[in-house]
N, C-alpha and C positions, 0 to 999 in steps of 0.2 A: 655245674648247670642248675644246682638249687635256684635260683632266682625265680627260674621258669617253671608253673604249676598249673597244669591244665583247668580246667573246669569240675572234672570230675573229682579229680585228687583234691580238691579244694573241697566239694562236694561229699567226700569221703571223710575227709578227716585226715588224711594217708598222704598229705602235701612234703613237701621238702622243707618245711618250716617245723614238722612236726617229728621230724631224721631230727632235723639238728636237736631239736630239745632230748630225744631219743641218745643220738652220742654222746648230749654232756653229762646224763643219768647214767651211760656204761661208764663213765668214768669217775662216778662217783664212789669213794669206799662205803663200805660198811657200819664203820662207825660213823662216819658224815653221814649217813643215813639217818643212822639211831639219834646221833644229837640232834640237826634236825626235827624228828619226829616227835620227840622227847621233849622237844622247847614247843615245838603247835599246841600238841597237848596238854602239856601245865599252862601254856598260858590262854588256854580254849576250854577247859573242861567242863564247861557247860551250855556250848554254843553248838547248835545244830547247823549246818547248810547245807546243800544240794547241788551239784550239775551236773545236768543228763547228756550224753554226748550225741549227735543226729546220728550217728551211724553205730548198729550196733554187733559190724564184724570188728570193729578195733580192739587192740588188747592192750594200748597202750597206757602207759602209765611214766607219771613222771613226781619227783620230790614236791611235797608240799611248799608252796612260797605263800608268802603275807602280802596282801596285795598293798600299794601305796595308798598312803590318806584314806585308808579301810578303818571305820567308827565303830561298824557294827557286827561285821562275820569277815572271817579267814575264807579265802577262796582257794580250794586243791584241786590242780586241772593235771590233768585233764579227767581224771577217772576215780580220784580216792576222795570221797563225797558222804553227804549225810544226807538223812531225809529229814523232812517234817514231819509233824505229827506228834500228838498230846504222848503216845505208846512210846514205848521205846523200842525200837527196832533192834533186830538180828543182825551181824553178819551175813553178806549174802555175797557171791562171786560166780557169776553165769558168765562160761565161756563166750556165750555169745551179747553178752551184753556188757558192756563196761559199765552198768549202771550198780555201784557199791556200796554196802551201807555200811556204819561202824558205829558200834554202839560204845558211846564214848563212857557209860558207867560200868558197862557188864565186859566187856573186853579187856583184857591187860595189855600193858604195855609191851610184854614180850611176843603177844598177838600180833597186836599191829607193825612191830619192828618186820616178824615174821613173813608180814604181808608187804612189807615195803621191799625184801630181799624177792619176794617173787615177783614183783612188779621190775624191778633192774634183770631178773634174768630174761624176764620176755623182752624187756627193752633192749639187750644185747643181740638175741634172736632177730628179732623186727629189724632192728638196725643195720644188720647182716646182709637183710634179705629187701631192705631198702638202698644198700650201697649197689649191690647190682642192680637196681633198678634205676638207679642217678646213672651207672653206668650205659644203660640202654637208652636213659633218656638223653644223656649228652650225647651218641653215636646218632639220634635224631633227629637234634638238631642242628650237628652238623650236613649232615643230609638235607633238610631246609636251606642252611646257607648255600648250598651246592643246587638247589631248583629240584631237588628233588622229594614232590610233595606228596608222590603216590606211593613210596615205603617209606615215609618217614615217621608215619603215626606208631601210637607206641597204645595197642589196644585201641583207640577213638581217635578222629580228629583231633590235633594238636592245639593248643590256644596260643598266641603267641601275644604278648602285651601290646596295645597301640601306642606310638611315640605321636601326640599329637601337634602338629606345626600350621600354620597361619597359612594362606594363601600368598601373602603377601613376604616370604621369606623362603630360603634354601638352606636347604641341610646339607652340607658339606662333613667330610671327615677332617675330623682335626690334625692327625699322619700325615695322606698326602692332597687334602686338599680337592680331591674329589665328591663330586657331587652325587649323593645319597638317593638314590629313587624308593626303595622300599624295604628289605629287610638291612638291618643291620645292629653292630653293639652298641651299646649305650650304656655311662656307667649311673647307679643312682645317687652316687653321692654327689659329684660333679658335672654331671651332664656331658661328658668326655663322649662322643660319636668316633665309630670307627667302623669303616667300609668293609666288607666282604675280601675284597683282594688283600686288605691290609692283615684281617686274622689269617688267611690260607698262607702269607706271608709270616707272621708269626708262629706259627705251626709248624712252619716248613724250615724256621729256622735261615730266613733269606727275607726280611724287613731291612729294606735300607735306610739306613739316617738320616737323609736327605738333610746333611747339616746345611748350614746358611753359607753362602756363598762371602769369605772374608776380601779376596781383592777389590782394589778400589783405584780409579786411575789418578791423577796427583796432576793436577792443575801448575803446569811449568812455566805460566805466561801468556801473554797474547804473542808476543815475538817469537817464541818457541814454535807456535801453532804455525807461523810464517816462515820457518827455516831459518831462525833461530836461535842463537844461546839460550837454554833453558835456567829458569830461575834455580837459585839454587833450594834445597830443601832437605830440610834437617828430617826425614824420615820418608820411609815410601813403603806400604802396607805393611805397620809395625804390627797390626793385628793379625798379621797374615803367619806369622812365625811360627805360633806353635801347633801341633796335634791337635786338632777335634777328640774332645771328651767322647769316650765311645759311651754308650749308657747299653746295660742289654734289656732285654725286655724279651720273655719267653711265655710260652705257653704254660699252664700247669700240665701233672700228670694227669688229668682227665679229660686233658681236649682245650678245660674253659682259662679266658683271658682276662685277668686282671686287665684294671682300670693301669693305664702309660704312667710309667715314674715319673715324680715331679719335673724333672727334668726335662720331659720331652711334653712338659704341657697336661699333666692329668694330676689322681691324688695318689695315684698307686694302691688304692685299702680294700676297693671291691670289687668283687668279680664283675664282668661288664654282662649286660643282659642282651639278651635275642629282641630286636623290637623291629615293630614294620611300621609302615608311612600307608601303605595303600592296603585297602580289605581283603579278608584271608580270601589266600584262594584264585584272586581276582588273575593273576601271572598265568595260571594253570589253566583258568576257563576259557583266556585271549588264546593260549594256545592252541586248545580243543576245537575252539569255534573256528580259528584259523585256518586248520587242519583240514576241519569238515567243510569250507567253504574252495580250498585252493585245492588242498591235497598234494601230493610229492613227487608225481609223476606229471607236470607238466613238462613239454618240450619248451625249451628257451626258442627264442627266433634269434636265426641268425644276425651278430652284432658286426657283422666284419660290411665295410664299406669300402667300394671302390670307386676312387677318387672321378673316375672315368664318368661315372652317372652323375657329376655334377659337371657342368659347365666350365669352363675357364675363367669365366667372372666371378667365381664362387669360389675360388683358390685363390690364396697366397702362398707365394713360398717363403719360408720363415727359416731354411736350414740347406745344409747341403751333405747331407750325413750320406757316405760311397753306401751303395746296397739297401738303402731304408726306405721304406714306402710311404713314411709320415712327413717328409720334409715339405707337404703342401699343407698347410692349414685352411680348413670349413671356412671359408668367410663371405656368405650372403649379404645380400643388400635388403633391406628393413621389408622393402614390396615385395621382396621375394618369399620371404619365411610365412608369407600369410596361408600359404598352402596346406594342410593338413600334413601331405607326402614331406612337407621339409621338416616337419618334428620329428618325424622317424629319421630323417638325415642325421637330423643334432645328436640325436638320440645314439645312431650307432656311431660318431664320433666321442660322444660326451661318457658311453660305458667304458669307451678305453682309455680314457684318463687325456683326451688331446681337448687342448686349447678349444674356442671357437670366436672368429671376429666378425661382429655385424654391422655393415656399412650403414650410413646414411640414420642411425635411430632416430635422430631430432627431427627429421622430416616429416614425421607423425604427428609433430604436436605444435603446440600455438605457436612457438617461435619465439619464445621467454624469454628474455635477456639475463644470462648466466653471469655478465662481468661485475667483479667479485663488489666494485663500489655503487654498482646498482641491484645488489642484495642485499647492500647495507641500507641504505633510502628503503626500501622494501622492510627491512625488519625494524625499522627504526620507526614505522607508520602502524606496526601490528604489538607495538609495545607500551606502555606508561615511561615519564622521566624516569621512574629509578633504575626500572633494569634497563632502562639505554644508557645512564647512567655508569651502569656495572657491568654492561658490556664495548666500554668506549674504551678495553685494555681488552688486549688476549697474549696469550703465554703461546710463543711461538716457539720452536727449536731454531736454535742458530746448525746449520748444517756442518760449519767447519769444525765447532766443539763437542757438536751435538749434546746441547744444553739447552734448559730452557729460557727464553730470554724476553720480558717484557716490553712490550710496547706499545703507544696508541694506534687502537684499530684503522683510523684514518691515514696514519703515518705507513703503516702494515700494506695497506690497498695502493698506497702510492707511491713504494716502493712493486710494487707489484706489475707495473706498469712504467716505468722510469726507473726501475732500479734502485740499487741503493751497494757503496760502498766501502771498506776501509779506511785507512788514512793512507794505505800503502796502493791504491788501487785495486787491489783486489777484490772480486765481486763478494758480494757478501750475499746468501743465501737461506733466506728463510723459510720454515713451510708452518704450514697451518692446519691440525689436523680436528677434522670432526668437531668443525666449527657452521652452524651456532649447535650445539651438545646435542646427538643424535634424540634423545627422547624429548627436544623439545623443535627439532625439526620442524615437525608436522605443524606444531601450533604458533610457530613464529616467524617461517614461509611457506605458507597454506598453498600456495600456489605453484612459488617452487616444488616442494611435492609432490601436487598433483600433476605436476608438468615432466618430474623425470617418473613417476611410475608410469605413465602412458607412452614414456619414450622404451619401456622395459622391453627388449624381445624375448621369445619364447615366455612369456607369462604364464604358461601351465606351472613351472617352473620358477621365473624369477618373482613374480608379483608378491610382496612381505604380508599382502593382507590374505589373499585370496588365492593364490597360486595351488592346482590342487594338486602339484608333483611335488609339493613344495613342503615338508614333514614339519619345517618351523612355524608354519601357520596352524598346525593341529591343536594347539597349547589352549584349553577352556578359557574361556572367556576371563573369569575372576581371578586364574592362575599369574605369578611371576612367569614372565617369559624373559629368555636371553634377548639380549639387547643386537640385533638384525641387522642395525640401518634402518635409513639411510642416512650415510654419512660423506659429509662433504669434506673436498682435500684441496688446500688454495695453497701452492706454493711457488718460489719464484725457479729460473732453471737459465741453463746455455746453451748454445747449441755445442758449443767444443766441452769436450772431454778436460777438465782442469784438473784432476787426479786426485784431487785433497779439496772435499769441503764442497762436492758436487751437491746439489740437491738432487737427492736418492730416497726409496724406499730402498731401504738392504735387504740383502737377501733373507726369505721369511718362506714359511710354509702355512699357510691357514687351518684355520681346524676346521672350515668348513665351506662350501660352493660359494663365490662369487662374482658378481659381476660389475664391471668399471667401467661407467660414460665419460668423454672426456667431453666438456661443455664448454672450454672456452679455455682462450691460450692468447697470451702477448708477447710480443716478443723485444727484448731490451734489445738497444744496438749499442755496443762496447765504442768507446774512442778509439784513436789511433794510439793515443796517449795511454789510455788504462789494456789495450794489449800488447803493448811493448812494456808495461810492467807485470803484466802476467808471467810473460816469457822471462822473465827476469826471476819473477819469482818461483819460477817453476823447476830454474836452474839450483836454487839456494833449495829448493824442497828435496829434488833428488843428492845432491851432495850432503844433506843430511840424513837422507834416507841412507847411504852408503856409509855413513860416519857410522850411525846407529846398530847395524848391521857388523860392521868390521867388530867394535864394541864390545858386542852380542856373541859373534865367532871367539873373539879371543877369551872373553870372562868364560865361556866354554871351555877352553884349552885352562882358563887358568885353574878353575874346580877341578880339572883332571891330575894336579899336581904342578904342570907347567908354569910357577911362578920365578922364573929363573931369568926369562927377556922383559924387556922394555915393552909390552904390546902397547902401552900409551901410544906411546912414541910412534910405534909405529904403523898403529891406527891414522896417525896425525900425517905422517908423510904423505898413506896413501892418501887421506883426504884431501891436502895441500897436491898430490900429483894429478889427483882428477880434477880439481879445481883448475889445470893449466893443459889440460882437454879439453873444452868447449866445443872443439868438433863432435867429440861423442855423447854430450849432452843434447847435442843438439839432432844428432841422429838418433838418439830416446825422441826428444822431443816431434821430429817428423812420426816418428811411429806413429806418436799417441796419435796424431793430427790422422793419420791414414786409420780410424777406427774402424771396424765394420757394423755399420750399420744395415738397419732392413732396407734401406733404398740403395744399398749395392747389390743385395742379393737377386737371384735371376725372380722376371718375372712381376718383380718390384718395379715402381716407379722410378725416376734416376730422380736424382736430388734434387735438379732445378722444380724438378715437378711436385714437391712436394715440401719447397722453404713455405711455403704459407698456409699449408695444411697442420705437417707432422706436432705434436704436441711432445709426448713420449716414448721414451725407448724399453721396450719391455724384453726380458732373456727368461723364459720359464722351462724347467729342467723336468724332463719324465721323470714318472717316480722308481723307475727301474734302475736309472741313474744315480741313486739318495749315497747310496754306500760311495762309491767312487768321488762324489762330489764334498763328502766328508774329509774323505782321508787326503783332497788336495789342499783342502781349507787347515784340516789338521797340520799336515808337512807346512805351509807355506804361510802358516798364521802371523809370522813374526812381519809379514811384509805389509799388513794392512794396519790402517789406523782406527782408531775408536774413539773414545772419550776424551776431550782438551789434545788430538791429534797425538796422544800417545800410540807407542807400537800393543797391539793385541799380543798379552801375555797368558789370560787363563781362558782356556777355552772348554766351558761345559757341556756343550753342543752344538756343532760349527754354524746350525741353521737355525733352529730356537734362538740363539744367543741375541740374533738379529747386528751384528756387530760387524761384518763381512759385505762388501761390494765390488764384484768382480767387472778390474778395469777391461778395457779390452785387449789389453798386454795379457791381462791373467788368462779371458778367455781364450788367446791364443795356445796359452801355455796347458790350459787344463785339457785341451784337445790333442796335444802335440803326448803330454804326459800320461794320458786317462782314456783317449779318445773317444769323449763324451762332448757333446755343446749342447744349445738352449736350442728353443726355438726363438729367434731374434724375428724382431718385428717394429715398425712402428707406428704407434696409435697416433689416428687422426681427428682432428673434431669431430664431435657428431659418432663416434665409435662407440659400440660397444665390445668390452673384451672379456670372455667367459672363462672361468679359470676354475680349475676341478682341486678338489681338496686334496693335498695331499702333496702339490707339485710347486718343488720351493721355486719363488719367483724373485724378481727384482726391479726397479722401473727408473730410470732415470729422466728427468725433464728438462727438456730441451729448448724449449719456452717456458712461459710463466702460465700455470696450468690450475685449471679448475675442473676437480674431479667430483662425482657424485659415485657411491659403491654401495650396494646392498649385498649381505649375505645372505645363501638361504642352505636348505638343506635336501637334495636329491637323491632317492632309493639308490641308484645306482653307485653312490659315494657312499653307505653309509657305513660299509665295512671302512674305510680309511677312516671316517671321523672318530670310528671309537679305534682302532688305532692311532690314530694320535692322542686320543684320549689317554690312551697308555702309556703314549711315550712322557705325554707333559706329566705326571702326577709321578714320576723318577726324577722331575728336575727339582733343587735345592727349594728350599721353602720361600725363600725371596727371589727368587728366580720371575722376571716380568710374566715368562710365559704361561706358569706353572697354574694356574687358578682354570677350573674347567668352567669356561663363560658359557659353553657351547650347552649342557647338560644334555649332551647324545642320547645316553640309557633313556631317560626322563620320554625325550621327543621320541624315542621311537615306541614307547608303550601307546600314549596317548595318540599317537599317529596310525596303529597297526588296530586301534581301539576305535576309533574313528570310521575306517578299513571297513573292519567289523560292520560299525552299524550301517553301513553307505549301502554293502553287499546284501546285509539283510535287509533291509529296504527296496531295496531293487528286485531283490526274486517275490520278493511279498507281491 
């Protein structure tokens, strides 16, 4: 912990820079001493100089050095000095003064040797009685990293160096990628950052590598991705074979952390320093005033809600879970929520992590036209040629490869509405994500904008500007803020369940409060012709699925030793035997057609009543559920596809990964096996659907759907948000999820700061 010197110790003279000159004097001999002193001397013998130290309790002393490109006097610091003066001066040595004089004609050289051996014995002493002192002063500043500011001073207030950073940028840790609010290490040579959790993890001897993720999925074809023959391919993640370089990287024995070995991204040479972002003390005082304004002993109000006090029109049933008293979700109509009494409704739904659906939002506002080729006339009128120019392509995902895949944005919108398909008939599915780019939203449909913020229910809450429940709008004016919304979602969809290459959101967990308007929905009508090749190809997709699968079983058996049968062979039968079952394909295929959706469930509209409504189908899983719904994805991961419609092989976390969409074969199966399910539901135009942090979701479109979503951040969530803040910063370093966008710590300072001044305000 030498790095760090307080003010005073600076002030003193008695710094950590003056230890170290102190150790390399105990280590000097005796006769290095005298030669040394011996060589100043003859080649000084008639130059006087002087320096007086500011403090005159120090006794230290250290070897004479020649200072660089010095013309005209040798400088000996700290304490072995000459005066001026016509006289020639005495030897003089006052305990309390380091100020020394040496008379360089009347003195012998055996004097001064004399005098250089008493200067190394105090500096041995000092040095001693300096190391315990590094030692107390590193025990406090690990207490600082720990928020502990009120024993952590060591005699005074502590100083701790500013790391100073721009408004316009974010300090993240280099490790895992976390975002920096205020103390942390920093190295000086490299500028190497490293977060709080990352040293108590090095200390602790439990820092994970978080190496890079090497699987990669292998691109087998467009026929592959259609059931079938896979191209062939002379390697499939050859980088995947060997061992991760373990590298270690420890603590020292005094607590402090060198700068991360090359290896892992630093220079490994200096110890990393204690540095802060925000003014001392400031953490301590938000406390205090916190404290004294709320105090500890508030009674909470009761958060429990019974469904009974809302009306029947203000329920959906979304689930049919035996004995559970949630299987009706909050869902008001837009007129209704204007109530004061209906915020407290949301309010005691939305602390327990349940859903909430708001009918009718768009009814509130002008009546904008949301379909997607008249928001291009619209954006195309608020732009110059060039960037309509450079926005007459957008990078869409193809859903069946889930790749991205070029095309003109006119071509994009017209398919959006008519469709667009294979050569084999197959629908082909593209979506369009947070298009035109959320931060330039505002300034390229001004109107659109102003049209779905006014459509926002609960505004205390959802409003991105001004919402005052709402912790992401606390962020100072001049400050980076994370990037909120509003973001727009244009993608095409079915009403049937096709199995492979649906247009989906997959199952995902957010890091923080959301909400999703759906604005506008077309719906393609399929031929006669292109679904009797669906069902054609639906059959070729399951019998590969069975092929792939059989495969999979036996190259099991055969790692086990069992390389003694033919399992090719007879892999191939069974394939060739199911092949000449068509009845039991086809009794798959009735399943899939019997899906459950929300207009079965009771309560619900029945389907006629809702083909020209429903948009999407959303499954959102309680977070109590999170463990269970892992370990089904874990066991049955080999059955979903991912990337060019390969089988999902590595799985680093079933939800993060984002790589996972549960058909409704599987929800059956995760119920019958887990007995867990979602809340199923389906959104209808003009919906808004509230979704609390924390609760992995999924959505599939069942039309061709135009979404607007804003994120925001609610007291009541804000313990999950920095829990998943913890979860993502354990995933591998190229991991999509892993980058904190959210900066949780960050928002709740200046939000609790905020707090602050509103309250003092108020009793003023």
């Amino acid at each position: 912990m030498d790095a760090f010197i307080s003010k005073q110790d600076r002030h003193r003279g008695d710094g950590d820079h003056n230890v170290q000159k102190m150790r390399r004097i105990s280590n000097v001999s005796w006769l290095a001493s005298k030669r040394q002193v011996h060589k100043t001397l003859k080649n000084r013998v008639n130059g006087k100089i002087w320096k007086r130290e500011e403090d005159d309790d120090d006794d230290e002393w250290s070897l004479p050095t020649r200072t660089k490109n010095s013309s005209k006097k040798v400088k000996l610091t700290p304490a072995f000095e000459f005066s001026k003066g016509n006289g020639i001066p005495k030897k003089r040595l006052n305990k309390r003064s380091s100020f020394v004089v040496v008379d360089l004609e009347g003195d012998s050289e055996d004097e001064v040797l004399e005098q250089a051996c008493i200067m190394n014995i105090r500096a041995r002493k000092r040095a001693r009685t300096s190391d315990s002192e590094a030692v107390k002063r590193n025990h406090m500043y690990t207490r600082l990293e720990n928020g502990d500011f009120a024993n952590a001073s060591l005699g005074s207030s502590p100083e701790i160096a500013e790391n100073f950073c721009n408004n316009d940028e974010r300090v993240y840790c280099n490790h895992c990628a976390t975002s920096i609010v205020d103390l942390h290490r920093s190295c000086p040579k490299c500028a190497y950052e490293l977060c709080l959790s990352c040293c108590h993890e090095i200390r602790e001897g439990s820092l994970s590598s978080r190496a890079e993720m090497k699987f990669r999925y292998v691109d087998r074809g467009s026929d592959y991705m259609h059931g079938g023959d896979p191209l062939p391919c002379d390697f499939e993640n050859a980088e995947d074979q060997g061992e991760p370089t373990v590298v270690l990287w420890n603590a020292n024995d005094d607590g402090s952390i060198s700068c991360a070995p090359k290896e892992m991204g630093g220079c490994g040479d200096c110890v990393l320093e204690l540095k802060r972002i925000l003014p001392m003390g400031c953490i301590s005082e938000l406390k205090k005033k916190a404290r004294d304004l709320v105090g500890f002993d508030t009674e909470r109000a009761d958060s429990m809600c019974n469904n009974s006090e809302a009306g029947r029109e203000m329920l959906r049933s979304a689930a049919a879970r035996e004995g559970s008293k949630d299987n009706y979700l909050y869902c008001p109509a837009m007129n209704d929520i204007q109530e004061v009494e209906e915020l407290f409704h949301f309010q005691k739904h939305w602390v327990k992590g349940e859903p909430v659906i708001v009918r009718d939002a768009l009814e509130v506002t002008t009546h904008l036209s949301w379909e997607p080729m008249v928001m291009w006339r619209a954006l195309c009128e608020n732009v110059d040629r060039e960037t309509r120019a450079n926005m007459s392509e957008v990078k869409a995902i193809d859903c069946l490869a889930s790749c991205e895949v070029e095309i003109s944005t006119i071509q994009f919108f017209k398919g959006y509405t008519e469709g667009r398909r294979y050569e084999n008939f197959w629908p082909e599915m593209l979506k369009l994500k947070d298009w035109p780019p959320s931060d330039k939203f505002e300034d390229l449909l001004p109107r659109h904008c102003d049209e779905f913020i006014s459509a926002l229910p609960f505004q205390e809450y959802s409003d991105p500007k001004a919402g005052i429940l709402n912790l992401a709008v606390k962020f100072p004016p001049d400050l980076l803020k994370p990037d909120m919304g509003p973001k727009t979602y244009i993608a095409y969809g079915t009403t049937e369940e096709l199995g492979r290459g649906d247009s989906v959101t997959k199952l995902h967990c957010d890091m923080s409060d959301a909400v999703n308007i759906l604005t506008h929905t077309a719906e393609v009508a399929l031929s006669e012709e292109q679904q009797t090749a669906i069902q054609q190809l639906k059959r070729k997709h399951l019998a590969q699925d069975e092929k792939e699968r059989l495969e999979q079983d036996n190259h099991s058996i055969e790692q086990l030793g069992d390389c003694s049968g033919s399992w090719k062979e007879m892999g191939v039968s069974k394939i060739i035997e199911t092949e000449k079952q068509p009845s039991q394909i086809s009794e798959q295929l009735e399943l899939s057609h019997n899906q459950p959706r929300g207009a079965t469930l009771p309560g619900l509209p029945s389907e006629d009543e809702t083909d020209n409504m429903c948009g999407a189908l959303w499954d959102i899983f309680r977070r109590e559920d999170v463990s269970k719904l892992e370990e089904y994805l874990r066991k049955h991961s080999m059955e979903f596809r991912h990337t060019y419609c390969s089988p999902v092989k590595q799985v680093v976390h079933p939800i993060h990964d984002q790589c996972f969409y549960l058909t409704s074969e599987h929800k059956k199966k995760l119920k019958e096996e887990f007995g867990i399910e979602p809340w199923t539901f389906e959104q209808r135009v003009g919906e808004a659907v509230f979704i609390p942090a924390g609760c992995p979701h999924q959505v599939r479109n069942l039309k061709s759907c135009t979404k607007v979503a804003v994120d925001f951040v609610s007291p009541e969530n804000v313990q999950e948000c920095l829990r998943l803040t913890k979860e993502f910063r354990q995933l591998p370093k190229n991991h999509r999820a892993r980058e904190d966008k959210l900066e949780i710590k960050k928002m709740i300072i200046y939000a609790i700061a905020e707090a602050i001044k509103d309250l003092e305000e108020l009793i003023q």
